[in-house]
C-alpha positions as CSV (number, residue, x, y, z in Angstrom):
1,X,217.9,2.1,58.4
2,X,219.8,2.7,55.5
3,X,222.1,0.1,53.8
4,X,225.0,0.5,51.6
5,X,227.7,-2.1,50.5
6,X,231.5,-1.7,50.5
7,X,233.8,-3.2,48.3
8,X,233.3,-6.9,47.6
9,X,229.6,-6.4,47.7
10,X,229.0,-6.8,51.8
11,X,226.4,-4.8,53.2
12,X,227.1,-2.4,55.6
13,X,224.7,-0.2,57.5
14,X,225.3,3.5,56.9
15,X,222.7,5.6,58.9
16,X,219.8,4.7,61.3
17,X,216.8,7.1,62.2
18,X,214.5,6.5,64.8
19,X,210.5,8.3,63.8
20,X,207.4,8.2,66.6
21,X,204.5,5.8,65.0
22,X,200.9,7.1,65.4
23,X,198.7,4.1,64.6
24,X,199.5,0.7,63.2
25,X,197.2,-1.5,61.5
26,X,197.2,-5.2,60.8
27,X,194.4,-6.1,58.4
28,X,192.9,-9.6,58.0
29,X,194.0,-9.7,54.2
30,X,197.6,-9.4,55.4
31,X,198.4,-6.2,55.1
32,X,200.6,-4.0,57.7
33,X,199.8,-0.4,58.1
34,X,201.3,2.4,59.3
35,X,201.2,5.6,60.1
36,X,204.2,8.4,61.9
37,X,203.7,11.0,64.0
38,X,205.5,13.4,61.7
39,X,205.0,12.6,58.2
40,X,208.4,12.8,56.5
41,X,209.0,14.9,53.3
42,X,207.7,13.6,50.2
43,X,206.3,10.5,51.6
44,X,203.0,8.6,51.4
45,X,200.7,9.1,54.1
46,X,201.0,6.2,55.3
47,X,203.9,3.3,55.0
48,X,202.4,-0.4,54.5
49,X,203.8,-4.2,53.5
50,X,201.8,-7.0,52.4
51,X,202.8,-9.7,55.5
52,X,200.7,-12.6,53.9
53,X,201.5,-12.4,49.8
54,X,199.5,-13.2,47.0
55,X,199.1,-16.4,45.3
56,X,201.6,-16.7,42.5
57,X,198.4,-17.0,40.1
58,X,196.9,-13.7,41.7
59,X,200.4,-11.9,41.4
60,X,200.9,-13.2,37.6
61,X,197.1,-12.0,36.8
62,X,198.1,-8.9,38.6
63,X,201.2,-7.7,36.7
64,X,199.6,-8.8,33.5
65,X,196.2,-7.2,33.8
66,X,196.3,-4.5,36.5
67,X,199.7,-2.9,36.6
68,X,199.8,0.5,35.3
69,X,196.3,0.7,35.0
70,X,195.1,4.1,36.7
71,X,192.1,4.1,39.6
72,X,192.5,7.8,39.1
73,X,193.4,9.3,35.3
74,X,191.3,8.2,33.3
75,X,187.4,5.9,34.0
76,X,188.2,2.4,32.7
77,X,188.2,1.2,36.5
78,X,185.7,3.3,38.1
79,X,183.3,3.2,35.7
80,X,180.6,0.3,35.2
81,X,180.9,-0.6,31.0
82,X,181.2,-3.3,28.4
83,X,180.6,-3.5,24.9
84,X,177.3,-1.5,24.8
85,X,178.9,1.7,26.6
86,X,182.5,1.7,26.0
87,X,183.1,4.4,24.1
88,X,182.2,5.9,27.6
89,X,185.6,5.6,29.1
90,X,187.6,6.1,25.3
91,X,190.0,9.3,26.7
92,X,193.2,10.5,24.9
93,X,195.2,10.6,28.5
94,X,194.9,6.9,29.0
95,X,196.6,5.6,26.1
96,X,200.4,6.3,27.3
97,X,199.7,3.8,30.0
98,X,198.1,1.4,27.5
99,X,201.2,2.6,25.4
100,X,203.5,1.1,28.5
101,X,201.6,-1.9,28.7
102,X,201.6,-2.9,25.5
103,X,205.5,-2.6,24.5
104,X,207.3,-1.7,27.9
105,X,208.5,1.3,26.5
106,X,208.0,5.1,27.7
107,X,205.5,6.8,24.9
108,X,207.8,9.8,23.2
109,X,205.2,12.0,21.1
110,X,206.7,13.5,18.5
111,X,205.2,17.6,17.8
112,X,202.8,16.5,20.3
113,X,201.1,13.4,18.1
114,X,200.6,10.1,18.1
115,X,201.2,8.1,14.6
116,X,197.1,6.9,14.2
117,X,198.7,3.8,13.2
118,X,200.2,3.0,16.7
119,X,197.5,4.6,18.5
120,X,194.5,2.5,16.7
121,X,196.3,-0.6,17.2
122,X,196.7,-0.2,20.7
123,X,193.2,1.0,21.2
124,X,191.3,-1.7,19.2
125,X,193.4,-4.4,20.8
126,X,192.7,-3.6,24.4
127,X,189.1,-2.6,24.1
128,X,186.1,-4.0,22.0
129,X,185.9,-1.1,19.7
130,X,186.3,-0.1,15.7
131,X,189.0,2.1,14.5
132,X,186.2,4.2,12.9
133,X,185.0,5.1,16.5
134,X,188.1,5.7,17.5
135,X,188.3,8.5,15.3
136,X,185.8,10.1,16.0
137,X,186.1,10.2,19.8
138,X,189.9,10.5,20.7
139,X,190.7,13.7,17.9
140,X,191.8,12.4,14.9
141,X,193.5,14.8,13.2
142,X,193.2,13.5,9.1
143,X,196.1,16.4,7.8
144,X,198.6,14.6,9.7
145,X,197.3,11.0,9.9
146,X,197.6,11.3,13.8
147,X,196.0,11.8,17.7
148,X,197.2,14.4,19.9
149,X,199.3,13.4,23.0
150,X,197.1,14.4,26.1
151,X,199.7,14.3,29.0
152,X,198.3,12.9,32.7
153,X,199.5,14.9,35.9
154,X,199.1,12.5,38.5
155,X,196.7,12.8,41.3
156,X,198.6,12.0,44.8
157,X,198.0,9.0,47.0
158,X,196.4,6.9,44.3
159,X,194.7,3.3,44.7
160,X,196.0,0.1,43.2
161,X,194.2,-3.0,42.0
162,X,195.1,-6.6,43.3
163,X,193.7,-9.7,41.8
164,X,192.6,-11.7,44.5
165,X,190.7,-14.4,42.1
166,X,189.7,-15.7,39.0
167,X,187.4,-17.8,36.8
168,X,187.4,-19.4,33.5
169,X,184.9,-18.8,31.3
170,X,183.8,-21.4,28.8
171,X,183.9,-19.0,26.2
172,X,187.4,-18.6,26.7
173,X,187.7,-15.6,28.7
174,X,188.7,-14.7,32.2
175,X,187.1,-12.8,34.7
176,X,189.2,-11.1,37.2
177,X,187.8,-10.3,41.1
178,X,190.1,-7.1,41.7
179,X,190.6,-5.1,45.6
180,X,191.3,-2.0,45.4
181,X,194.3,-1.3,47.6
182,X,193.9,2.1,49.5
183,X,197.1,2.1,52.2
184,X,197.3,6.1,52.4
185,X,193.9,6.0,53.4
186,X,194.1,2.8,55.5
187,X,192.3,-0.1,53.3
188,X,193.4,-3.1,51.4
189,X,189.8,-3.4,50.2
190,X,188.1,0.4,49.6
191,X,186.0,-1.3,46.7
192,X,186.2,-4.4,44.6
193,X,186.1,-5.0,40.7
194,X,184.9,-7.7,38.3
195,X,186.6,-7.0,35.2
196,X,186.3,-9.4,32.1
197,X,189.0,-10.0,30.1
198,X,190.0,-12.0,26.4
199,X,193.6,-13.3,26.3
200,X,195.0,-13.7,22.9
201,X,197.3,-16.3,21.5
202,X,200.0,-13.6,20.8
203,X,199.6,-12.9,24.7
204,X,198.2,-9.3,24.4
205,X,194.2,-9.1,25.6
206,X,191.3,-7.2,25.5
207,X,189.3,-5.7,28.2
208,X,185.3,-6.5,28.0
209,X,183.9,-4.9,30.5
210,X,184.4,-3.3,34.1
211,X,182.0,-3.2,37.3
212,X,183.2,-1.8,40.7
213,X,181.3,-1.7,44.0
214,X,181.9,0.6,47.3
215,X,183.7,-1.3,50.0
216,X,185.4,0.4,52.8
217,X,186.1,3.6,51.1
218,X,183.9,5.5,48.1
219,X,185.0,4.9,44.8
220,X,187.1,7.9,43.0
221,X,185.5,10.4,41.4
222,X,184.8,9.6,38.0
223,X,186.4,12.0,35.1
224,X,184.4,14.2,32.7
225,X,185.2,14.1,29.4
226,X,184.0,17.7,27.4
């Protein structure tokens, strides 16, 4: 059903369609699921609502931690890493979404670059490692004092994280107990994270570490970097 308003701002409904469904699914976290006989043009696969909604804690820990983080670009979610191993999961193509998160603003490269000032700040800030390693794993480029811009094309049908709980640590950090949420391919829990996290006065954070496990679904292929 398709809504539009007329002058005055009252709703009026401009055009109804009527589609076959071929399975629905209810899931005991909430979720509604469904699928139609014909999938229409440039859809998901499947269509889904979340009937029983977070916890306003879970939502807030969601759009501060997990929005805009990638199950599928880049290996900061499918990957098991912390301190000892993180350069692991260091790649060029996830710092426009880091970029996002950090300043709400679209990245714009300019000549293909990233000013190394921008970039290292971002970087060390969200993850525990040193400018100097930076360097030498994301392309520095010393002529220009910059990093080149490595775009992502998005896979289809991609997974999204959900905080569904939380503990404070005495050290001051937060640790995060993340679903997966796989609708196109008929889960609201394909695999589950624990992912540590330090909150800073200013109100940005750093990640610590990541661990994932295999629920419903496997987990997504990890990338290689060469």
């Amino acid at each position: 059903m398709q809504i539009g308003w007329r002058e005055g701002g009252v709703p009026e409904i401009i055009s109804t369609a009527v589609s076959d469904i071929a399975e629905i699914k209810l899931t005991e976290k909430g979720y509604f699921i469904y699928a139609y006989t014909v999938q229409l043009y440039h859809s998901s696969l499947r269509q889904f609502w979340r009937a029983a909604p977070l916890s306003d804690r879970c939502r807030e820990l969601t759009e501060k931690y997990l929005d805009g983080l990638s199950y599928v670009n880049y290996n900061v979610l499918v990957t098991e890493w912390d301190s000892s191993n993180v350069e692991d999961i260091l790649m060029p193509c996830m710092f426009e979404d880091l970029y996002h998160m950090d300043t709400g603003e679209i990245l714009r490269p300019e000549n293909g670059e990233i000013p190394a000032e921008v970039y290292e700040r971002i970087m060390t800030t969200y993850f525990p490692v040193t400018k100097e390693r930076i360097r030498e794993i994301c392309g520095y480029r010393a002529d220009t004092d910059s990093y080149p811009y490595e775009m992502i094309f998005s896979s289809p049908y991609p997974p999204f994280g959900e905080v569904v709980g939380d503990k404070e640590n005495p050290d001051g950090t937060l640790t995060l107990f993340v679903d997966g949420v796989w609708p196109d391919y008929n889960s609201d829990r394909a695999f589950t994270n624990i992912i540590t996290v330090q909150p800073f006065d200013d109100g940005t954070f750093r990640y610590l570490s990541n661990s994932i496990e295999k629920k419903e679904l496997d987990i997504p292929n990890v990338y290689e970097m060469k």
